[in-house]
C-alpha positions as CSV (number, residue, x, y, z in Angstrom):
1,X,0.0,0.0,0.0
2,X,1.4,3.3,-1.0
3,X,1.1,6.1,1.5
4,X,1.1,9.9,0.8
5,X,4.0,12.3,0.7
6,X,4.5,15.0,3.1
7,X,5.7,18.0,3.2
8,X,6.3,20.2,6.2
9,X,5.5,24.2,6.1
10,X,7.5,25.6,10.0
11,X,8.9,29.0,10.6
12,X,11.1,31.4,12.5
13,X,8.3,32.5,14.9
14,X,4.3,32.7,14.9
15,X,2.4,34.8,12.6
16,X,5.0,34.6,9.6
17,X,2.5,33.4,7.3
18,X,3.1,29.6,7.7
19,X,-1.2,29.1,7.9
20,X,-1.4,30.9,4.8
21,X,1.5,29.2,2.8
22,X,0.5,25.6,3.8
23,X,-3.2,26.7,2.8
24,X,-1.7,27.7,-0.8
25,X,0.3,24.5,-1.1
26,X,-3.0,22.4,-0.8
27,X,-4.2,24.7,-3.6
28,X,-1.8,24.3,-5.7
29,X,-1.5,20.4,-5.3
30,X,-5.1,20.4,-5.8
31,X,-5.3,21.9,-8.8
32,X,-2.5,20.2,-10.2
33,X,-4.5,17.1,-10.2
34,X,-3.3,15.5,-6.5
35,X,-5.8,14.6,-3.5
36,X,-3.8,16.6,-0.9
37,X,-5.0,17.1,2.7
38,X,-3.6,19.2,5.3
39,X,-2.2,18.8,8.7
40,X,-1.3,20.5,12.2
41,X,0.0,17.6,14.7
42,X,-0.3,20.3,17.6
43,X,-2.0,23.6,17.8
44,X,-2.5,26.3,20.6
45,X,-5.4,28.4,19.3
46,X,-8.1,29.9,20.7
47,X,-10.0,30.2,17.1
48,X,-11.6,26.9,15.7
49,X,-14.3,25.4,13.8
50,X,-16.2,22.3,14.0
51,X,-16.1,19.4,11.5
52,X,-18.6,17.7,9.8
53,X,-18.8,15.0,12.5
54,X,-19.1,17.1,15.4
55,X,-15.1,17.3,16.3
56,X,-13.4,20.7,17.0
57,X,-10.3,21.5,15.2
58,X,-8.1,24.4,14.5
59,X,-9.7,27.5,12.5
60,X,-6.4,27.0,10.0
61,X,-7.1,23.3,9.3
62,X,-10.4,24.1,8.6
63,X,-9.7,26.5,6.1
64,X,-6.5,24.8,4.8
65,X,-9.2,21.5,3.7
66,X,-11.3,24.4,1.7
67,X,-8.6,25.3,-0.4
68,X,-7.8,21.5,-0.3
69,X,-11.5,20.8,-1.5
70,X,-12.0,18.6,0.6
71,X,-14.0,18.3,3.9
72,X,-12.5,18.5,7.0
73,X,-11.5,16.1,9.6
74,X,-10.3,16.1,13.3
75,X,-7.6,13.8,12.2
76,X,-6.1,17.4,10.1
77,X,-5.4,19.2,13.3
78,X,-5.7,15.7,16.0
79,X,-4.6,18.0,19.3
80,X,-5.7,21.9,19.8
81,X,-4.9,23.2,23.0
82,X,-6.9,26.5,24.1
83,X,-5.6,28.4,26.6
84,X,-7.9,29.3,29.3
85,X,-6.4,31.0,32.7
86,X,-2.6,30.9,34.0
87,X,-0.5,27.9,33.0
88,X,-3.9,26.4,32.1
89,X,-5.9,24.9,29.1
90,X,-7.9,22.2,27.5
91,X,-6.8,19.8,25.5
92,X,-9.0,19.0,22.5
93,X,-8.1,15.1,20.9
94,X,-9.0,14.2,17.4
95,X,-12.4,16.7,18.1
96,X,-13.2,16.1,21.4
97,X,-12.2,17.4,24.8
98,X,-9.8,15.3,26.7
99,X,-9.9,17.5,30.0
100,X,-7.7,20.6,31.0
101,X,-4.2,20.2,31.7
102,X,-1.9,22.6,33.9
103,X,1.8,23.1,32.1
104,X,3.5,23.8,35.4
105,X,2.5,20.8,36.9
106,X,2.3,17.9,34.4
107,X,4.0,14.4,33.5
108,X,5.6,16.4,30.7
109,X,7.4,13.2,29.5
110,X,3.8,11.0,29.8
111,X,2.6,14.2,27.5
112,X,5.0,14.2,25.1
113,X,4.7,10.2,24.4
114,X,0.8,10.1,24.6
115,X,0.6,13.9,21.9
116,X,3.4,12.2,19.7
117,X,1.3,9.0,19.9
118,X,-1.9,11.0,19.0
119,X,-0.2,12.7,16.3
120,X,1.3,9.7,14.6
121,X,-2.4,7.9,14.7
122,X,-3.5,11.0,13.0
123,X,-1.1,11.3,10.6
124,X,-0.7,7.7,9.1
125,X,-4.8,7.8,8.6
126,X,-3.8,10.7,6.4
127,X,-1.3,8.9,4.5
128,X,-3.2,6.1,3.7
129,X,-6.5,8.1,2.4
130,X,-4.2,11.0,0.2
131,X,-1.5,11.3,-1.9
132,X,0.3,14.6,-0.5
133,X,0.2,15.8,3.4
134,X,1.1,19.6,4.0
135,X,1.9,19.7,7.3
136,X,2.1,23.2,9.3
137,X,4.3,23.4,12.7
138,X,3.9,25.9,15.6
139,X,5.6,29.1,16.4
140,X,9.2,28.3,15.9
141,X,11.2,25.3,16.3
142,X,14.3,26.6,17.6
143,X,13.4,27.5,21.0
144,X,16.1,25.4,22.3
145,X,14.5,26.1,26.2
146,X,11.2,24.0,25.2
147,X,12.9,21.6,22.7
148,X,11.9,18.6,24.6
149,X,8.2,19.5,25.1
150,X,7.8,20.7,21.7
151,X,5.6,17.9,19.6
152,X,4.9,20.1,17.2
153,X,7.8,20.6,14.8
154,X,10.5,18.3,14.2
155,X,9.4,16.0,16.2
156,X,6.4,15.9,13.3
157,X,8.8,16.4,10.6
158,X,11.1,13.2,11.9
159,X,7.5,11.3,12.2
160,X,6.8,11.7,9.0
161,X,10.3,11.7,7.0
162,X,9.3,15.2,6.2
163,X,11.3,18.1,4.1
164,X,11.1,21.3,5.6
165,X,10.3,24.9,4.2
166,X,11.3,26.8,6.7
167,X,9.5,30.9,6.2
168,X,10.3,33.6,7.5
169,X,8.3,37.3,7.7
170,X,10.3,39.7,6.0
171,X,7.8,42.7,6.4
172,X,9.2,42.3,10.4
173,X,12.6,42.8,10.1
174,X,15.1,40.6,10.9
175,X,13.9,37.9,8.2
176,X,17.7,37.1,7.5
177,X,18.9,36.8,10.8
178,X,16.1,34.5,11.9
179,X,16.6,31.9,9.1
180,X,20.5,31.9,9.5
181,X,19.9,31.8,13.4
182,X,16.9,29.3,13.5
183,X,19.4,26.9,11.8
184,X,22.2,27.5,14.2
185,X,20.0,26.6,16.8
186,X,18.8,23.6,15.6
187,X,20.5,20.3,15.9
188,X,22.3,18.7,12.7
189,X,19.6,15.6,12.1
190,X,16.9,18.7,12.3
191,X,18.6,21.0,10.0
192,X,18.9,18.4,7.2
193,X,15.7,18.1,7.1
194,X,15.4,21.9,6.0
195,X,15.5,21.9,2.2
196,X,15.4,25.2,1.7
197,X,13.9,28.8,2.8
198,X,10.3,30.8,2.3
199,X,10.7,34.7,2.6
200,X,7.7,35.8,3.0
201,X,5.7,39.2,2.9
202,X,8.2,41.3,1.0
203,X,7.7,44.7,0.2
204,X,9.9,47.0,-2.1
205,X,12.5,46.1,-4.7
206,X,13.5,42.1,-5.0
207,X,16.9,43.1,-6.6
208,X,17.8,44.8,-3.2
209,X,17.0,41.7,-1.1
210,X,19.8,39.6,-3.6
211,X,22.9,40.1,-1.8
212,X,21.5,39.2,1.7
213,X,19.9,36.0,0.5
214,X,23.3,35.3,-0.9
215,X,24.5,35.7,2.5
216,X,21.8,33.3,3.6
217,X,22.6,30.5,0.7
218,X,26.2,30.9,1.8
219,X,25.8,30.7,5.6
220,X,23.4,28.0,5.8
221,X,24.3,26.1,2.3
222,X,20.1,25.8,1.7
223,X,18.8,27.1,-1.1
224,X,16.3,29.7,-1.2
225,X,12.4,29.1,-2.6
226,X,10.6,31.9,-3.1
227,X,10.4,35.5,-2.3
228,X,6.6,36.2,-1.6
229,X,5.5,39.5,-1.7
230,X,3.1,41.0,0.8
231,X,-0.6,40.1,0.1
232,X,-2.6,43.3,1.1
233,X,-5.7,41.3,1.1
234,X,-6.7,39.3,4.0
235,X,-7.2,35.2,2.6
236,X,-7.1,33.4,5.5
237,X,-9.0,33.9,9.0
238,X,-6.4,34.9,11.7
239,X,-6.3,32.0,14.0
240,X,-3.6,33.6,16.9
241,X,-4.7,36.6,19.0
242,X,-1.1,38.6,18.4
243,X,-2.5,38.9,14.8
244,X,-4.7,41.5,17.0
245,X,-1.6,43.6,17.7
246,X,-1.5,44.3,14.0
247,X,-4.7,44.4,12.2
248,X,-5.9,47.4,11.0
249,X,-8.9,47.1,12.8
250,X,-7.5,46.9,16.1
251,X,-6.6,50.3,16.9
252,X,-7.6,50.1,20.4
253,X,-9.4,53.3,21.9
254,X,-8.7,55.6,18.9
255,X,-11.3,57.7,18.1
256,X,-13.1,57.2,14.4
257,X,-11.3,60.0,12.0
258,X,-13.6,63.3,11.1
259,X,-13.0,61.8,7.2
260,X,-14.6,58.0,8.9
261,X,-17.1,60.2,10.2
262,X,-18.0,62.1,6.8
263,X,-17.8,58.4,4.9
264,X,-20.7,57.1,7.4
265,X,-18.8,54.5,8.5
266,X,-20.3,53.0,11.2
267,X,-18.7,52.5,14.5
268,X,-18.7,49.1,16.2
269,X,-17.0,48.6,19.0
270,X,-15.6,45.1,20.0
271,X,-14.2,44.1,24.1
272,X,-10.9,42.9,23.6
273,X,-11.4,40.1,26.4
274,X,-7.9,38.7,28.0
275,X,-9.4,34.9,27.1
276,X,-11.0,36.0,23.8
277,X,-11.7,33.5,20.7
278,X,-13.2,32.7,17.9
279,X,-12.5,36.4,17.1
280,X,-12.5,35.8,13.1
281,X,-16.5,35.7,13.8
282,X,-16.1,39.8,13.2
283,X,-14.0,39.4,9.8
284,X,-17.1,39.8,7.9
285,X,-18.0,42.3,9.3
286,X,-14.8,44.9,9.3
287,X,-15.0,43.6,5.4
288,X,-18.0,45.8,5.2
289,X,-17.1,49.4,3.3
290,X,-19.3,51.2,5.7
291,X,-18.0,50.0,9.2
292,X,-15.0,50.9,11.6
293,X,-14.4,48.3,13.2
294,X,-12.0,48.2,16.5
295,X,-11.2,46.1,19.3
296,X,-10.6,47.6,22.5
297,X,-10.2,47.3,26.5
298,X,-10.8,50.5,27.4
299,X,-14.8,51.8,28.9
300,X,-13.0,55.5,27.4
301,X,-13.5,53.5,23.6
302,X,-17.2,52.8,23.7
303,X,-18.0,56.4,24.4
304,X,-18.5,56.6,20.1
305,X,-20.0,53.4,19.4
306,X,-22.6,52.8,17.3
307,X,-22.9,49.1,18.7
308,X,-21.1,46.9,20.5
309,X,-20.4,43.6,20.4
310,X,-19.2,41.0,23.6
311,X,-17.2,37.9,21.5
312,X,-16.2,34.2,22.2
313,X,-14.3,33.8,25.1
314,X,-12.6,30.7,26.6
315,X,-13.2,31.6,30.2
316,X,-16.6,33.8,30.9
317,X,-15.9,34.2,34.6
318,X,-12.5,35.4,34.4
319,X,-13.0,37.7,31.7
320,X,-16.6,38.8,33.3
321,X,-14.4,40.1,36.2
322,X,-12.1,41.7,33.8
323,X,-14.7,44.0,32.5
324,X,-16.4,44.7,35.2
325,X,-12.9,45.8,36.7
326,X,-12.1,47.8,33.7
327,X,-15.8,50.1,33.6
328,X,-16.6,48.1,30.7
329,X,-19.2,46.2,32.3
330,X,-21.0,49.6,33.4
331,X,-20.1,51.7,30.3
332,X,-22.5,49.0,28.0
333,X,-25.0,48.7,30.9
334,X,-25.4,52.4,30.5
335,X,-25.0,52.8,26.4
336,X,-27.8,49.8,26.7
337,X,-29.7,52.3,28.5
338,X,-29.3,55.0,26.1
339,X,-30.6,52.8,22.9
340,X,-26.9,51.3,21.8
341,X,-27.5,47.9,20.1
342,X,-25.6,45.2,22.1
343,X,-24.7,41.5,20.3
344,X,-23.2,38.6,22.6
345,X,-21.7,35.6,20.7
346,X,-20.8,32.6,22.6
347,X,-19.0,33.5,26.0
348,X,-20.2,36.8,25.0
349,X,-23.9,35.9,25.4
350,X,-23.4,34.2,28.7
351,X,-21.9,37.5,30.0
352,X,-24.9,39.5,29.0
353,X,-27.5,37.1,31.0
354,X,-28.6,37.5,34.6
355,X,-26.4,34.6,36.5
356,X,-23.7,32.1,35.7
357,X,-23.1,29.4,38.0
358,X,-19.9,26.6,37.8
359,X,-20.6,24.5,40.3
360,X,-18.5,21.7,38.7
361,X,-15.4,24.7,38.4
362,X,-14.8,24.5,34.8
363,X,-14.1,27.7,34.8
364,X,-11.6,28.3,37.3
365,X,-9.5,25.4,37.5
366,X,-11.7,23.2,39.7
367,X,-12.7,26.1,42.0
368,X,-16.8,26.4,42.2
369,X,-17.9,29.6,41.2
370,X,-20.9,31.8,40.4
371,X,-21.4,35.4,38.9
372,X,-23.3,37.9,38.7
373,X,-23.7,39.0,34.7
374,X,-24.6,42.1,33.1
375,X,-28.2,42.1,33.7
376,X,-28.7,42.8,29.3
377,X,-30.6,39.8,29.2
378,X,-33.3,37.4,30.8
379,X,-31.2,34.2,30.6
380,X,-28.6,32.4,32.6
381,X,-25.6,30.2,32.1
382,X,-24.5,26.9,33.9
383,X,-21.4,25.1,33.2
384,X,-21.2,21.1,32.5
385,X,-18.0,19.1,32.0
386,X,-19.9,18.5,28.2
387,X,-18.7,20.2,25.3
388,X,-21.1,21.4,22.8
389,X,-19.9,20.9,19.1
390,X,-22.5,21.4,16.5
391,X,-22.6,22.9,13.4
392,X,-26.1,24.2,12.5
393,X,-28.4,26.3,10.3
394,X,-30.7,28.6,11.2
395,X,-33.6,31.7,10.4
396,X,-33.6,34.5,12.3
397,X,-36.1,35.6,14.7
398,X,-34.9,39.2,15.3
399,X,-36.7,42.5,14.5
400,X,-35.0,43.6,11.6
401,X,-34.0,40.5,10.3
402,X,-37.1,38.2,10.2
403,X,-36.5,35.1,8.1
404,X,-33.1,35.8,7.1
405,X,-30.9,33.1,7.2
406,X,-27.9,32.2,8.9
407,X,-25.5,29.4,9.5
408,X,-22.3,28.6,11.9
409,X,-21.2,26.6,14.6
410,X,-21.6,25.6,18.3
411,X,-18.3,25.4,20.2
412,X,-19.1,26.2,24.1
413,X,-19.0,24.4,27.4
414,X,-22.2,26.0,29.3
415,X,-26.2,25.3,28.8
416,X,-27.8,28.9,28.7
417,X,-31.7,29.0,29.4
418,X,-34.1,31.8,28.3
419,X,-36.2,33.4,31.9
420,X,-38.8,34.4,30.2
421,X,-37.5,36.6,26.9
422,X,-38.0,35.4,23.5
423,X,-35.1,33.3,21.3
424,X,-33.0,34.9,18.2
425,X,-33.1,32.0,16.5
426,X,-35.4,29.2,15.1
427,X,-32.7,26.1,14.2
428,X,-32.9,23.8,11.2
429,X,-31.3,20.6,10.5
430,X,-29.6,18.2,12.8
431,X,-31.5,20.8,15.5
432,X,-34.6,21.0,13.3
433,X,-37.0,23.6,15.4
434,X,-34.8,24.2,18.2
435,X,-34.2,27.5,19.2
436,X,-31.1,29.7,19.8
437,X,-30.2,32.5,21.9
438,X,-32.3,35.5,23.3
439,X,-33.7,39.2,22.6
440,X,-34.1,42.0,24.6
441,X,-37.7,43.3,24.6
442,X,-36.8,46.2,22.9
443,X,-34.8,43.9,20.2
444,X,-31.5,46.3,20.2
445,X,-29.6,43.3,22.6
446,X,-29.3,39.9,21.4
447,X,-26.9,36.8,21.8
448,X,-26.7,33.9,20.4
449,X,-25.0,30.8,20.4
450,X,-23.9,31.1,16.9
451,X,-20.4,31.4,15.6
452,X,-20.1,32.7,12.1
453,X,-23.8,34.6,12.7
454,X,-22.4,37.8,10.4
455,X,-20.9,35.4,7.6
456,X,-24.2,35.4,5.7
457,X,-24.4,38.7,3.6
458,X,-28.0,38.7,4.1
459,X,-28.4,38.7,7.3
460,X,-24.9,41.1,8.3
461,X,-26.5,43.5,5.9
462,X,-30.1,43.8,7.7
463,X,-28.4,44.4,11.2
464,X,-26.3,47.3,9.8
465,X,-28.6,48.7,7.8
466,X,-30.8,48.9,11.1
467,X,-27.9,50.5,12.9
468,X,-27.8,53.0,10.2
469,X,-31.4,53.9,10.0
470,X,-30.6,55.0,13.8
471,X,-28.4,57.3,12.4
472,X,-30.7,58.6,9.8
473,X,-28.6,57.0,7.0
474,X,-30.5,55.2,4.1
475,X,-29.6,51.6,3.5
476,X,-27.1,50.1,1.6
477,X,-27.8,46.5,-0.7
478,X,-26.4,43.2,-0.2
479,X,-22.6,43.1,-1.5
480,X,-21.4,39.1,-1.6
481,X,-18.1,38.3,-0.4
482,X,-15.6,36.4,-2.9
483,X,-16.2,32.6,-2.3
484,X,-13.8,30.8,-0.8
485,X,-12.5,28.8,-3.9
486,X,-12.0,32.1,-5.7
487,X,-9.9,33.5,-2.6
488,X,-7.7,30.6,-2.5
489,X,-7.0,30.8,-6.2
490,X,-5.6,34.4,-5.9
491,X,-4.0,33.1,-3.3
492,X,-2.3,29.9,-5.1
493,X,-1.7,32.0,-8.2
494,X,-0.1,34.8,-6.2
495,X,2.1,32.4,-4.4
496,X,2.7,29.8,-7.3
497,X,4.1,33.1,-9.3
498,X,6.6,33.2,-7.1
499,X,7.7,30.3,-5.5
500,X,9.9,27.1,-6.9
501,X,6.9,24.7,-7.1
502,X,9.0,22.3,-9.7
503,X,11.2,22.0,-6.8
504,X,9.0,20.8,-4.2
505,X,7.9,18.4,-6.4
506,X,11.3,16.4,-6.7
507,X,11.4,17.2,-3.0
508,X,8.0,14.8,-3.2
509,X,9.0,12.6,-5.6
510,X,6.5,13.1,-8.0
511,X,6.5,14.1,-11.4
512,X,5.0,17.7,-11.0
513,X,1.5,18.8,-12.1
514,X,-1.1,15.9,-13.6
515,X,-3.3,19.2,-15.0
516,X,-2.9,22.0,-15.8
517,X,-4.3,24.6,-13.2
């Protein structure tokens, strides 16, 4: 039986573009004719999604199977790890939770052996069901101070008998010294597994780069791949929350610009929550030509929004306190008051209820708990040790929004019920008449359940026209987003321009492209 080929995507820290490249690698396979899946051994990632089976896997993997065209699996990302207090997280396997772990107290050589034995179950179902594996790593795998704990790089790449492209993010700084350091670090058997070097997000004049990457060939005797220049679009839903220290729309606590102003953008306001996740659920929204949209932590930032919205969050109790400690809590109590429209989604729409109660501490580490929430809405929130993993479809119930339809996912640990208020949503499908999170009786404050509730244009399109409207602004129509098979073809195409793709082939061992694409 023949098994699939892999190849491994790593890089000299996180957030160099390593999501994004392995996502453009499946694209390209793809369309040259190859069944190609991808694959993250290990992931720390508060952003997910849920597969078609009811498994929870990273938001990457996810999107990496899109481009892929296929569907995805928990097998592509078998162990996520979501942070959720100090030192603490949960440990999702192949989908499902597994329980929380503490890093400062475990077995860490029993958790080494059981995530590499995970991650090799994983990977060899891969490898018998597809031809090619593209296989991401984490952060960086030359931080010699947690080589031995780290199952996530070569470790993978050694599994698998794996070249590796290592990238680095040359719109940073530093790009040159990171690849010719990352190698020094590394030991020899790791470092001849590198076949060569990504630069990635380049900006300016490629003839001015050649000398250095001379220096680079030179030094580390590996050749260099491709020079990819900055894509100004976003493809790729961020997955990490330091992509929130340099989005555009996360200029936290600046006030919207008299030309913003003039251009009726409208001014949504987001809580920056210490646990936040599943933050991407806003991407559609900042897409939107007539919103300013900005995360922030600060009660002085609400005092111009429009709306404001309370996202996922991995630990509602903790980050409960943190508002209220901050004036948050009190600043959308009182612009609740005043008419401001106010959205919960997921953690977010626990916060906005009357009570949540852990008795069972799955909060706080095993500590029972209870809190008191903002009062926005007539429901409250206990916490099971069950996970919730659903992905549904659903009409909305709400005001200005009656009928439209919606769809998303389910990834939460508590059981909200409605006191008395009426529900946002009517379900459909595996949840066929169920219903779905709660309105305000004035219907400016809902929550719901629902990641992904903006993604539908239809729907994103009614709530901010109704915002607008109480502004006195006329509506706008329904604009449709690229589909995801055209984004990942500008993506493929802009990184197949300029990347040595005959080369990773003989890396592979295959002949090169069965189609043309």
């Amino acid at each position: 039986m023949t098994v699939a080929k892999c190849i491994m995507v790593q890089g000299t820290a996180s957030h160099v573009g390593k999501s994004v490249l392995a996502a453009a690698l499946c694209r390209i396979f793809a369309r040259d004719g190859y069944w190609v899946a991808p694959f993250k051994g290990w992931n720390m990632a508060l952003n997910s999604c849920v597969t078609s089976d009811g498994g929870e896997i990273g938001r990457a993997q996810g999107e990496q199977a899109v481009a892929a065209g296929i569907e995805a699996t928990v097998d592509m990302n078998p162990l996520l790890v979501k942070p959720k207090g100090p030192g603490q997280a949960q440990l999702i396997v192949r989908g499902q939770p597994w329980g929380d772990i503490d890093f400062r107290t475990r077995d860490e050589e029993g958790y080494v052996r059981y995530c590499l034995e995970v991650i090799a179950g994983s990977l060899a179902t891969l490898r018998r069901e597809y031809e090619i594996v593209v296989i991401e790593g984490a952060g960086s795998p030359a931080e010699i101070n947690l080589a031995a704990q780290d199952v996530a790089n070569m470790k993978v790449a050694h599994l698998a008998d794996a070249p590796v492209i290592l990238v680095s993010d040359i719109d940073r700084g530093g790009a040159l010294a990171a690849v010719v350091g990352t190698m020094l670090l590394l030991p020899q058997e790791s470092r001849e597994l590198v076949a060569g070097f990504i630069f990635n997000k380049f900006r300016g004049d490629r003839s001015l780069l050649e000398p250095g990457l001379d220096v680079v060939r030179e030094r580390t005797g590996k050749p260099v791949l491709g020079v990819v220049p900055y894509m100004f679009e976003q493809v790729m839903a961020e997955e990490d929350g330091v992509a929130l220290e340099s989005r555009s729309l996360s200029a936290v606590g600046e006030p919207c610009s008299a030309s913003e102003q003039r251009m009726g953008k409208l001014r949504l306001r987001v809580l920056r929550l210490p646990h936040i996740s599943n933050f991407t659920d806003l991407d559609s929204l900042a897409a939107e030509a007539d919103v300013d949209l900005r995360f922030v932590a600060e009660r002085e930032a609400l005092a111009d929004a429009d709306a404001v919205i309370i996202p996922g969050t991995k630990n509602s109790i903790r980050d409960l306190q943190f508002i209220k400690e901050k004036g948050l809590a009190e600043a959308i109590v009182r612009l609740a008051a005043a008419g401001t429209p106010v959205v919960g989604i997921c953690g977010g729409y626990q916060l906005l209820g009357q009570q949540l109660y852990d008795s069972a501490g799955q909060e706080l580490g095993g500590q029972a708990s209870s809190a008191v929430g903002l009062g926005l809405l007539a429901v409250e929130t206990r916490f099971y040790p069950a996970k919730t993993l659903t992905r549904l479809q659903a009409r909305a119930l709400l005001p200005f929004a009656i009928g439209e339809e919606v769809e998303g996912y389910e990834i939460h640990m508590g059981q909200t019920v409605r006191l008395g208020c009426q529900p946002a949503f009517l379900l459909s499908g595996e949840k066929n008449g169920q219903e779905d999170g709660a309105i305000s009786a004035d219907g400016q404050i809902f929550g719901t359940y629902l990641h992904g509730v903006f993604d539908r244009p239809g729907f994103r399109r009614a709530w901010l026209n109704m915002l607008r409207r109480k502004k006195g602004w006329s509506d706008l129509p329904v604009t449709l987003a690229c589909t995801a098979g055209n984004r990942f073809d500008v993506l493929a195409d802009h990184v197949h321009a300029n990347l040595d793709v005959p080369f990773l082939y003989g890396l592979l061992g295959l002949p090169g492209p069965r189609r043309a694409s």
